[in-house]
VOZA-394175 format. One record per residue: x, y, z of N, C-alpha, C in turn; residue in one letter. Coordinates in steps of 0.001 Angstrom, whole numbers, plus 500000, padded with zeros to 6 digits. Atoms other than C-alpha are relative to their C-alpha. Example, Ala and Ser with C-alpha at 12.3 -4.5 7.8 and 13.67 -1.06 7.14 Angstrom:
REM VOZA-394175
500890498810500000512300495500507800500900501200500000A/499180498810499940513670498940507140499230501090500730S/
END
This chain:
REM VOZA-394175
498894499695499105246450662445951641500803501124499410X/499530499065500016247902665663951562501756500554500813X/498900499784499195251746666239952474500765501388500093X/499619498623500095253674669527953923501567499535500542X/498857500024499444257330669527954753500472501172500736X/500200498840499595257556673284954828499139500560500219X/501255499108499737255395675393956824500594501311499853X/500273498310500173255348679026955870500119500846501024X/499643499565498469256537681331958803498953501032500052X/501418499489498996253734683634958282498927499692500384X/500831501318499699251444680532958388500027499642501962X/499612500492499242253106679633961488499695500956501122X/500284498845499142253118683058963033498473500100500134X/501968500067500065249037683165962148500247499136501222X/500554501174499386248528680074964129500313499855501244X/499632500617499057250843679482966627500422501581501362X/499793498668498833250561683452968332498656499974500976X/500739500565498753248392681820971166499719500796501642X/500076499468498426247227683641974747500440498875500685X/499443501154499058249194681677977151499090499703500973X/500623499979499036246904680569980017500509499310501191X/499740500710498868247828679588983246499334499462500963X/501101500616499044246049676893985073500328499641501556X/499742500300498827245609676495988524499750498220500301X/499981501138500128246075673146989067498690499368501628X/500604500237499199244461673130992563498424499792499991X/502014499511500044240566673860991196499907498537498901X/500270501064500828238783670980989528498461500553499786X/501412499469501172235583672807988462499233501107501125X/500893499301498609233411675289990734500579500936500006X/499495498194499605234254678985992071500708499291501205X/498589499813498909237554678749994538500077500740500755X/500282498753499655237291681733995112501519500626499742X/498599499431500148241100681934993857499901500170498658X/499893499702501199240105683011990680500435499276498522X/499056500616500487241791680365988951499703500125498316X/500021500364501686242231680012984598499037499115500454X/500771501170500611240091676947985086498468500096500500X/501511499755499906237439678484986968499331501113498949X/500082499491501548237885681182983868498779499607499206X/501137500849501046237005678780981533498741499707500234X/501270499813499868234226677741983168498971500398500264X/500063498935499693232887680793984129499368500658498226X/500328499511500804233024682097980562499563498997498993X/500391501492500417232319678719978465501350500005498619X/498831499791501310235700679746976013501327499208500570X/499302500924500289238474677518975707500677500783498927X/498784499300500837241654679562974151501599499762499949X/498978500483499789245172679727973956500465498800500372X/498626501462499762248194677339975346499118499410501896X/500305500557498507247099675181978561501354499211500265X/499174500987499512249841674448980235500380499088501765X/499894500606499117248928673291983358498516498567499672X/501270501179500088245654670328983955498769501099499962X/501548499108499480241881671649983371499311498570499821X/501278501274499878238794669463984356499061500723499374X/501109499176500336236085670761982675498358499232499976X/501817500522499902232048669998983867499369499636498828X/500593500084501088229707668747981566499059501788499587X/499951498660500189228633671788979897499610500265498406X/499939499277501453228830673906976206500977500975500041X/498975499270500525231721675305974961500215500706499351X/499863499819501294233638677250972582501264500196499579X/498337499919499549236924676983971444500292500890498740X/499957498890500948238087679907969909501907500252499119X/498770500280500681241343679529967545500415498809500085X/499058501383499624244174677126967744500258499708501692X/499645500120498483244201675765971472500516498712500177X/499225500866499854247573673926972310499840499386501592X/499399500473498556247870671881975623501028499463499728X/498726500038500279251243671559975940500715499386501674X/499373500287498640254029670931979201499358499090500748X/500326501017499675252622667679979640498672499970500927X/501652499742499173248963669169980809499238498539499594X/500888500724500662245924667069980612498538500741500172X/500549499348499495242913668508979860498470499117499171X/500684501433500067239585666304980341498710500663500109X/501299499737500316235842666769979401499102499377500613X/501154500573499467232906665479980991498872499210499000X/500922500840500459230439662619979725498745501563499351X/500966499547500672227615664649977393500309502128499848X/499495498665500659229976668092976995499747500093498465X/499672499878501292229741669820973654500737500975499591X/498824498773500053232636672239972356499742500207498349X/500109499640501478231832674186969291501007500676499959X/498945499136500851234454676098967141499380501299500522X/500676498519500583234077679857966967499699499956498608X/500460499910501207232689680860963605501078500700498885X/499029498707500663235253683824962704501594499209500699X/497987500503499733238586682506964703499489498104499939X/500429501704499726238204678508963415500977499259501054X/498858501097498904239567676261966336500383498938499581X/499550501525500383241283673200966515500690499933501544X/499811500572498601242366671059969563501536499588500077X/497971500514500393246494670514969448500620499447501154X/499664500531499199247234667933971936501427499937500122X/498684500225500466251460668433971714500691498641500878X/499068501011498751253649665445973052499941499811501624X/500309500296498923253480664572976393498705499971500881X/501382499396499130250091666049977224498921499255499440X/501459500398500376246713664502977181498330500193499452X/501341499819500219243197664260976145499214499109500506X/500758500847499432240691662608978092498290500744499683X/501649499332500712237463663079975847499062498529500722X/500459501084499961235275659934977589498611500101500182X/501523499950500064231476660018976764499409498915500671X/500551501528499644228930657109977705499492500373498159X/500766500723500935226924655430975250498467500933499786X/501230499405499767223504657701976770500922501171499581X/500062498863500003225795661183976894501386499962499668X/498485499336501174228547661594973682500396500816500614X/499322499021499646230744663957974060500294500724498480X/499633499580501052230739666395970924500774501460499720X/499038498681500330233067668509969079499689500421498972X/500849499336501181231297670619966314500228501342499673X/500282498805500556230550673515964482499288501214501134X/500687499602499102229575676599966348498461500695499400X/500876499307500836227315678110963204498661499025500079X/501454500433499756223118676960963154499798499277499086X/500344501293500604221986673949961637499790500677498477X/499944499707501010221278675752958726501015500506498521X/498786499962500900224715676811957689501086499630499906X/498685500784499409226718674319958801500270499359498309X/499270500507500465229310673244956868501347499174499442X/498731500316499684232464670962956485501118501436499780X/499457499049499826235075672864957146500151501332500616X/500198498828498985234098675094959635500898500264500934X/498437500235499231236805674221961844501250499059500420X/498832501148500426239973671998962088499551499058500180X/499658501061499650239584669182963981500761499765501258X/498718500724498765241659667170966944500910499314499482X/498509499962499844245196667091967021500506499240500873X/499397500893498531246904664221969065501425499551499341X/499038500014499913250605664288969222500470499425501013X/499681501043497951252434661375970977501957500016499755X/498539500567500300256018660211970946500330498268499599X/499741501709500916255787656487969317500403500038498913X/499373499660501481257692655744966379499328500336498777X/500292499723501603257719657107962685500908499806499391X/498773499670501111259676656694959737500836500713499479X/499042498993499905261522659674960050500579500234500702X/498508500071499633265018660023960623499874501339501377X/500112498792498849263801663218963035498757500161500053X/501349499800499826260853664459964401499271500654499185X/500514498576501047258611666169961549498658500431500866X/500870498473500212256343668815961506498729499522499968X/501460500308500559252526667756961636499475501447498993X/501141499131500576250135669175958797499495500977500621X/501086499161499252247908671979959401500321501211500472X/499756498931500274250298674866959291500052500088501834X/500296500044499043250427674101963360501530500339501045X/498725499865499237254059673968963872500610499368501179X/500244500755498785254103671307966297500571498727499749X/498697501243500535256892668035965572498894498472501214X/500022501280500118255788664594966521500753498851500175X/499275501113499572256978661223967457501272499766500799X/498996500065499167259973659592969082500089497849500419X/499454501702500271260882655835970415499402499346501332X/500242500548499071258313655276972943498102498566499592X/501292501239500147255389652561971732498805500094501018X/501886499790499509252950652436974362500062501672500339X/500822499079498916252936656170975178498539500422499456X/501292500131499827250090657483976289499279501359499768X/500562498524499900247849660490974883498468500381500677X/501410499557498913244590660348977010499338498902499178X/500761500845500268241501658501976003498758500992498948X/500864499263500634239006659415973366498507498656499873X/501166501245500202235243657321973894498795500251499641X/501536499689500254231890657615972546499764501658499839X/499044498548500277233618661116970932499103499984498202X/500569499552501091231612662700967848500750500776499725X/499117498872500669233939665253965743498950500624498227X/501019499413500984231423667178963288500725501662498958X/499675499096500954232220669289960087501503500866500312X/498820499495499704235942669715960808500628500126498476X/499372500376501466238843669956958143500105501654498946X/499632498963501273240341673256957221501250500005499844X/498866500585500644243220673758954995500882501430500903X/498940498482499672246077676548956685500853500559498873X/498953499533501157247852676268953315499756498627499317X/500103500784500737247347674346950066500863498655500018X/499385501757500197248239670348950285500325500326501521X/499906500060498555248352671093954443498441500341500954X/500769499847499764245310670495955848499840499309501364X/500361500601498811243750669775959571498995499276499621X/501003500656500208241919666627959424499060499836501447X/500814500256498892238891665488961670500787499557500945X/498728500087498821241518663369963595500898499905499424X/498655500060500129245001663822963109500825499590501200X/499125500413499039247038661696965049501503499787499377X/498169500070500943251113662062964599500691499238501380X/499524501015499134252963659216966321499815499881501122X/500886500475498860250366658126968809500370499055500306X/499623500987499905251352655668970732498766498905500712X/501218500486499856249331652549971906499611499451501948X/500793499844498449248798653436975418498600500709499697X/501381499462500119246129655539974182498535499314499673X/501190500873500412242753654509973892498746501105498740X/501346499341501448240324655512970654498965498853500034X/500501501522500112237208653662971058498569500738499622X/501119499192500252233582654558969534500018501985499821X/500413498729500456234171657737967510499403500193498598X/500603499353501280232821659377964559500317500714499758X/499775498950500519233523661601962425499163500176498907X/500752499815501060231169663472959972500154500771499303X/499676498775500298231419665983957213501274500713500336X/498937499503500072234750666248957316500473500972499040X/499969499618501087236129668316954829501666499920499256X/498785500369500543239888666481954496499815498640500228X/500117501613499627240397662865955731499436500439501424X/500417500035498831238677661630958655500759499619500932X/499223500090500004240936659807959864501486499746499518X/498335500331500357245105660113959420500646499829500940X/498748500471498951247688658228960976501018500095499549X/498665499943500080251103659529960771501076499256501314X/499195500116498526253233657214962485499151499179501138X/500639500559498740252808655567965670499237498898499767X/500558501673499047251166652250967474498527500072500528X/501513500153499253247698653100968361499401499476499982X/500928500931500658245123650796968531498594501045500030X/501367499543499464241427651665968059498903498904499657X/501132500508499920237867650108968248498942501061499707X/501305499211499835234701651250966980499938501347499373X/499724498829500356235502653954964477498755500195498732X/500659499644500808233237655768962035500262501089499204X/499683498866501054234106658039958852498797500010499292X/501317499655500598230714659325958019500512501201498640X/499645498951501040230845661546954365500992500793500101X/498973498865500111234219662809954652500307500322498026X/499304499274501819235639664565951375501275499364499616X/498859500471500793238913662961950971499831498504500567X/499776501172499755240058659717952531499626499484501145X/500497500808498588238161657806955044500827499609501105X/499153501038499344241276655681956752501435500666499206X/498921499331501055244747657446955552501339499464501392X/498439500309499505248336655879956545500992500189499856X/498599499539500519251665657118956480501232499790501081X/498882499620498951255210657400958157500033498890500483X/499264500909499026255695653941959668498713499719500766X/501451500691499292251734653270961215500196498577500134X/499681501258499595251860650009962761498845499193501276X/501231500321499126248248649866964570499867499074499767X/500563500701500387245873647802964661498159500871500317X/501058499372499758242135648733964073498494498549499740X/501169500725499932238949646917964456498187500113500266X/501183498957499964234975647707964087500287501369499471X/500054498951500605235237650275961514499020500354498589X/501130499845501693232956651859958939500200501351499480X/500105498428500894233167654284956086498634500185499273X/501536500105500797229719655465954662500282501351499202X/499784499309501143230081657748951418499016500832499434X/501152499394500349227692660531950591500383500487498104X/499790499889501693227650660708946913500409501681499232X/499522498872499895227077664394947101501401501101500414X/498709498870498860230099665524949002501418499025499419X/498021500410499882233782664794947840500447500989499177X/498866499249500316236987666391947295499940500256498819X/500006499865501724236305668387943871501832500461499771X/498624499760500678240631668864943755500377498660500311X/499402501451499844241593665186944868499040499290499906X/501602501146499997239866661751945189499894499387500961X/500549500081499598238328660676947643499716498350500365X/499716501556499823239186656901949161499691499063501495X/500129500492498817238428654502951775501205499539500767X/498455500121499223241983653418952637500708500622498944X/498541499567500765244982655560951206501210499769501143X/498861500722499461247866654209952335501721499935499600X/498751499439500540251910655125951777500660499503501214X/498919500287498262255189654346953710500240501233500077X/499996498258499745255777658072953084499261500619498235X/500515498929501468255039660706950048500429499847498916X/498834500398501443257825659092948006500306498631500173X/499704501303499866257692655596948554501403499162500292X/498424500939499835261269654697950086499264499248500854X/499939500975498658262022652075952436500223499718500839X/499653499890498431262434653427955458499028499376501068X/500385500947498915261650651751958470499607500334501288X/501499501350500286258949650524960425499303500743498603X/501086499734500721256907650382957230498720500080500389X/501167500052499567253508651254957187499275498922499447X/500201500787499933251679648787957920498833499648500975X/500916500278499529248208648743959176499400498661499811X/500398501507500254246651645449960536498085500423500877X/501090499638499833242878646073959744499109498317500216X/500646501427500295239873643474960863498408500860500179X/501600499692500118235865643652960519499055501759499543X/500212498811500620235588647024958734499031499616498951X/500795499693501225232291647805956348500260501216499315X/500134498972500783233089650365953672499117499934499055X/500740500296500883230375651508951627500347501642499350X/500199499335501089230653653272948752499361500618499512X/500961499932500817228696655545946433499277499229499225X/501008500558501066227635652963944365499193500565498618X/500919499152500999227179655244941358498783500535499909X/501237499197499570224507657069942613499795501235499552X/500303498281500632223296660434940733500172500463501239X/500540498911499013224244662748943062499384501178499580X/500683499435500010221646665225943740500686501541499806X/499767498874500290223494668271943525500855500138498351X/499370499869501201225614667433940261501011500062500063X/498891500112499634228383666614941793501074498514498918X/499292501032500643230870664477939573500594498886500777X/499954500991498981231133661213940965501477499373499317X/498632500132500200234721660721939283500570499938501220X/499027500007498869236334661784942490499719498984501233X/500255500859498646234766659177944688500898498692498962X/498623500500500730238358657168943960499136498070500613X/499534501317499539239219653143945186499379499772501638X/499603499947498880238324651650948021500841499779501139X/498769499923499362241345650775948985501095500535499376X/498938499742500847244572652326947592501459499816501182X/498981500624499656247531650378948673501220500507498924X/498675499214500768251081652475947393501124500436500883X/498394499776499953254280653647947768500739499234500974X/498848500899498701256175650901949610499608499643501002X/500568499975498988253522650330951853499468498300500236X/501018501541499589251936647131953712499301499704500441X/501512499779499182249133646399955291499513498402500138X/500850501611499954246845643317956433498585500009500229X/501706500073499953243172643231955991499272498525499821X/500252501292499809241038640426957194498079500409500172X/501026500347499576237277639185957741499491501842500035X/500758498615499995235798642960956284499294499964498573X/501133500284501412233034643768953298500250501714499421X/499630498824500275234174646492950922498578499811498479X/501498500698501006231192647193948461500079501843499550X/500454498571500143230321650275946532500372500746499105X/499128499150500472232884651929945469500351499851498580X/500154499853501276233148653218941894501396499866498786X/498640500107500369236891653177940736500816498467500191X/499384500968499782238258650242942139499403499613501529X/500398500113499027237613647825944977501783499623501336X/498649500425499211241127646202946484500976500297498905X/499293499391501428243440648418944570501665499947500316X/498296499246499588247647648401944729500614500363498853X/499627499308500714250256650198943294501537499880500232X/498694499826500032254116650395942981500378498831499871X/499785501328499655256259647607942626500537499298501078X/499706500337498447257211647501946108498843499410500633X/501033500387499426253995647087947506499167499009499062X/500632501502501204252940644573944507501153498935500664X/499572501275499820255576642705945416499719499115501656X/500451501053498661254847642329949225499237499583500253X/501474500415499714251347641436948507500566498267499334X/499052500936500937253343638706946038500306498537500824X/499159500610499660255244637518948370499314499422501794X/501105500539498873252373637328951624500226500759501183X/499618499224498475254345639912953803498792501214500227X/501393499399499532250902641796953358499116499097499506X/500702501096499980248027640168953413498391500084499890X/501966499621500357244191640411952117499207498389500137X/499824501051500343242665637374953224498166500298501006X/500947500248499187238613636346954408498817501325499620X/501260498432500223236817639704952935498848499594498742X/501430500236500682233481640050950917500299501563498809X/499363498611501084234465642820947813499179499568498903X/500811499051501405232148644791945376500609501206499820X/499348498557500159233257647455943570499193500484498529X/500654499529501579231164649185940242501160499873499038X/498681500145500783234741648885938405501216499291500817X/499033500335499699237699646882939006499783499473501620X/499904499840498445236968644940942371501104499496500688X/499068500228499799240371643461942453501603500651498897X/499424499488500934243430645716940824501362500488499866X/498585499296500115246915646524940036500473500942499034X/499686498810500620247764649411938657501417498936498658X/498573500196501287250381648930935263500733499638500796X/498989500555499278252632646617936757500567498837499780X/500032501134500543254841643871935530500078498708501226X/500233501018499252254645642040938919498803498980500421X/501503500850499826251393641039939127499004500703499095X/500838499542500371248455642023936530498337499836500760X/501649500266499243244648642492937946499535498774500068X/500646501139499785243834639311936993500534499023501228X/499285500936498856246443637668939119499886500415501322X/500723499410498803245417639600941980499275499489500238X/501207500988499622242238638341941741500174498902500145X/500023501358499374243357635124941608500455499481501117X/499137500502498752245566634879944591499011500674501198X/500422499104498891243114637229946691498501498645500175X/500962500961499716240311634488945880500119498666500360X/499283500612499203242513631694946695500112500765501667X/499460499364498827243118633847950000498406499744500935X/501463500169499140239140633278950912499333501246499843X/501058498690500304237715636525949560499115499805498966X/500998500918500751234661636016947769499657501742499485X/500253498953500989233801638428944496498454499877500183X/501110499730500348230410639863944005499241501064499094X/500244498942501046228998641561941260499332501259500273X/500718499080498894226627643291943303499402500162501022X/500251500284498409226004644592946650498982499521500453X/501056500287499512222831643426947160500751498108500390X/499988501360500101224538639745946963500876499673501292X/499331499986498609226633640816950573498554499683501448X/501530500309498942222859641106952264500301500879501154X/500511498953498697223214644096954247498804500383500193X/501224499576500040219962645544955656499597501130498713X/500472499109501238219784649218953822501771500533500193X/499097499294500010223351650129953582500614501278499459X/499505498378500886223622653410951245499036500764500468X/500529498844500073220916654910952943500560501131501109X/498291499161499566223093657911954103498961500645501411X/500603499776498513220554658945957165499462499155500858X/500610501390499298219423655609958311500409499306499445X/499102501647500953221893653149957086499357498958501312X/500502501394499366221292649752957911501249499266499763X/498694500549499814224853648161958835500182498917499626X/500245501596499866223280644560959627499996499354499026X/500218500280501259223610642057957836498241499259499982X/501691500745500074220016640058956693500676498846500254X/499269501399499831219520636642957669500739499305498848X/499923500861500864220981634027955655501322501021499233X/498521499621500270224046636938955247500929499430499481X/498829500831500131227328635395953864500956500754500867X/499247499783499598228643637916955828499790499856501545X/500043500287498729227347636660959285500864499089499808X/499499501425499585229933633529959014501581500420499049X/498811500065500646233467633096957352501277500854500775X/498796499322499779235877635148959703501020499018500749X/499032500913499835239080633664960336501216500975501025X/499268498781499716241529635299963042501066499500500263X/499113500563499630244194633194962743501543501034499676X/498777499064499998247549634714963338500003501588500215X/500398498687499052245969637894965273500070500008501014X/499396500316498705247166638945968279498472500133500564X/500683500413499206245149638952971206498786501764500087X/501083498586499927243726643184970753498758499816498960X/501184500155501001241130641503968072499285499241500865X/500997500713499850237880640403969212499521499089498741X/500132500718500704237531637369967950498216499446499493X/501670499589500487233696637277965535500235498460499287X/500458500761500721231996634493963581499504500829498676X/500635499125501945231029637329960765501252500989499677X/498659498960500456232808639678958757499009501469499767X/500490498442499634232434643335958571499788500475501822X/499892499418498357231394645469961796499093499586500456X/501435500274499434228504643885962722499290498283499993X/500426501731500103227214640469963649498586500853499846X/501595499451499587223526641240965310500039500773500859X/500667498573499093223896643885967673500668501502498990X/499687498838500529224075647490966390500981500873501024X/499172499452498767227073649277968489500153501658499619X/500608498588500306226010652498966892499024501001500431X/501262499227499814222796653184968482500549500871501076X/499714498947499587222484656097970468500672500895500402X/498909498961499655225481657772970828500471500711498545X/500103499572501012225898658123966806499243501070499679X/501044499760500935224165660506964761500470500488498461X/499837499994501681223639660390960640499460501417499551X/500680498555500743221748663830960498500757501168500771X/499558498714499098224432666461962204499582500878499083X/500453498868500024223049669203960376498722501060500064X/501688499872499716219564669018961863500007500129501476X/499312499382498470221525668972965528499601501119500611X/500200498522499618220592671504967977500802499510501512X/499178500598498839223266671676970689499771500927501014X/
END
């Protein structure tokens, strides 16, 4: 997690000197014959500047060339099996601002992807930002801040369910560039989303910051995937107060953040751990994170930076239930400060029903005289979480293999049985297993593990 307070005005000027476009609101796809911006777009297949009226856009191929804001409460909506690449030379990014929508909704047969525009051969994270969704639901700041990403674009406000469009069966490929050091566009960046919106079956791959970050806001989601990002799989800040469910992080040994490390949950109430209010406070259920597992990576990549898989800090809270964390080389259920030691202490957060491997430390508290590691462990195994030395003893099918993972668990699993959803509201589907997966795979065909073999 990367924080900016100040953005740089010639940062700002770069980014935010946008072609205005004006949409005709009357055209919904086709020749008009009134010329309209939206028959433009589809006309030329580019996607630029500010939208500030509605565009529909056909299923199709794209390209979105810079920073492109929809703004003045537009909405602007994609078609089942669209794909929108970046430009190569001006990198894009998608900047949904306050009021305005996104309605990305794929099927299951025909994703909807947002990628690289460069050839399978030289694709690489970081080719271009990412999606941007800006709502007005609360954050922990006393005023509206500034999202990351050098974008110039403020955030939140005091409305809970609002609503920023729908994102479904949504692929986001090799996003994640920086506009300015410690300010980076992640795959998704959502800044006080509220939980009218719907996030349900996405992915993200080859990121090259976090996959996902939640600043702020009420969103719920279903069905999420952080394939080999470089920094932090799951990242919380500002007052988050979701809830998430069906989620998986899968860890390419090769690829992480050689200046930071590289985590499955990082987690903060802000950058400085006060105690401003709503704390953050994600309430996670049936998530598989898998880890490197100390794996030589093949290029010689130092596997130091593949950090914790959870890192619970600065004043933060959280509740994780009925999920299998395995892998990971640093630590497995890690906290930190004595704020957030003490609310684990005291039960106002809550780790309770999970399956945890970790190559070092799978239960841990940082130097702390409120609780030492051991006592962690003891209250977390009292709590119904069951230690394992190693992953093979969780019984997933093939889980580290990073192009054909195998999610499932095998029969005779420990993690087909033991989930408990007591004292969850009613947005959890209630399972008999833990992790993301009983017996059906909710991955197949709309996923894919090899985007840089893609031909779009």
């Amino acid at each position: 997690m990367k924080k900016l307070t100040i953005i740089l005005a010639a940062i700002t000027i770069a980014f935010t000197s946008c072609i205005k476009v004006e949409i005709d609101n009357s055209s919904t796809g086709g020749d008009t014959g009134g010329g309209s911006e939206q028959d433009e777009i589809i006309r030329t297949k580019v996607i630029t500047g500010t939208l500030e009226s509605s565009v529909t856009l056909p299923k199709g191929k794209y390209t979105l060339r810079g920073y492109v804001y929809v703004s003045n409460g537009a909405t602007l909506t994609f078609a089942p099996g669209t794909v929108v690449v970046s430009d190569s030379v001006l990198k894009g990014a998608l900047i949904i601002e306050r009021g305005a929508k996104l309605f990305a909704e794929g099927t299951q047969a025909e994703p909807i992807v947002f990628t690289t525009g460069r050839p399978p051969a030289s694709r690489r994270p970081g080719d271009w930002g990412g999606i941007v969704l800006l709502g007005s639901a609360p954050t922990n700041r006393s005023t509206a801040p500034v999202i990351e990403g050098g974008i110039s674009r403020t955030y939140g406000g005091s409305i809970a369910n609002d609503n920023s469009g729908a994102l479904r069966f949504v692929r986001v490929e090799f996003a994640g560039i920086a506009a300015d050091p410690n300010s980076e566009i992640n795959s998704m960046t959502l800044g006080g989303v509220g939980n009218g919106t719907i996030i349900e079956n996405v992915q993200t791959s080859y990121g090259n910051d976090d996959s996902f970050e939640f600043f702020g806001g009420t969103v719920n989601a279903k069905n999420i995937i952080a394939y080999a990002t470089a920094d932090d799989d799951f990242d919380f800040d500002f007052g988050f107060t979701g809830s998430i469910q069906f989620g998986i992080a899968l860890r390419d040994p090769d690829f992480v953040d050689p200046g930071d490390a590289g985590n499955g949950v990082e987690c903060d109430n802000d950058g400085t751990g006060t105690t401003a209010q709503p704390y953050t406070r994600p309430v996670l259920s049936n998530f598989t994170w898998i880890g490197p597992n100390n794996q030589n990576a093949s290029n010689g990549t130092v596997l130091a930076n593949h950090n914790f898989n959870m890192r619970w800090r600065r004043s933060t809270q959280f509740e994780v239930r009925n999920s299998i964390l395995m892998g990971y080389n640093r630590a497995g259920f890690s906290i930190e400060s004595d704020s957030t030691v003490q609310f684990y202490k005291d039960g106002r957060s809550i780790f309770r029903n999970n399956l945890v491997n970790a190559i070092t430390a799978p239960f841990r508290a940082a130097t702390n005289p409120i609780m030492t590691s051991a006592e962690v462990e003891v209250k977390a195994l009292a709590d119904g979480n069951v230690k394992y030395d190693a992953p093979a003893g969780i019984g997933l099918a093939s889980p580290f293999n990073l192009t054909a993972p195998g999610f499932l668990p095998n029969a005779g699993s420990p993690a087909l049985t033991g989930a408990n959803f007591s004292g969850l509201n009613s947005f959890f589907t209630q399972t008999t297993y833990r992790g993301a997966f009983g017996t059906t795979n909710w991955t197949a065909t709309w996923t894919s593990f090899t985007p840089k073999t893609n031909v779009y």
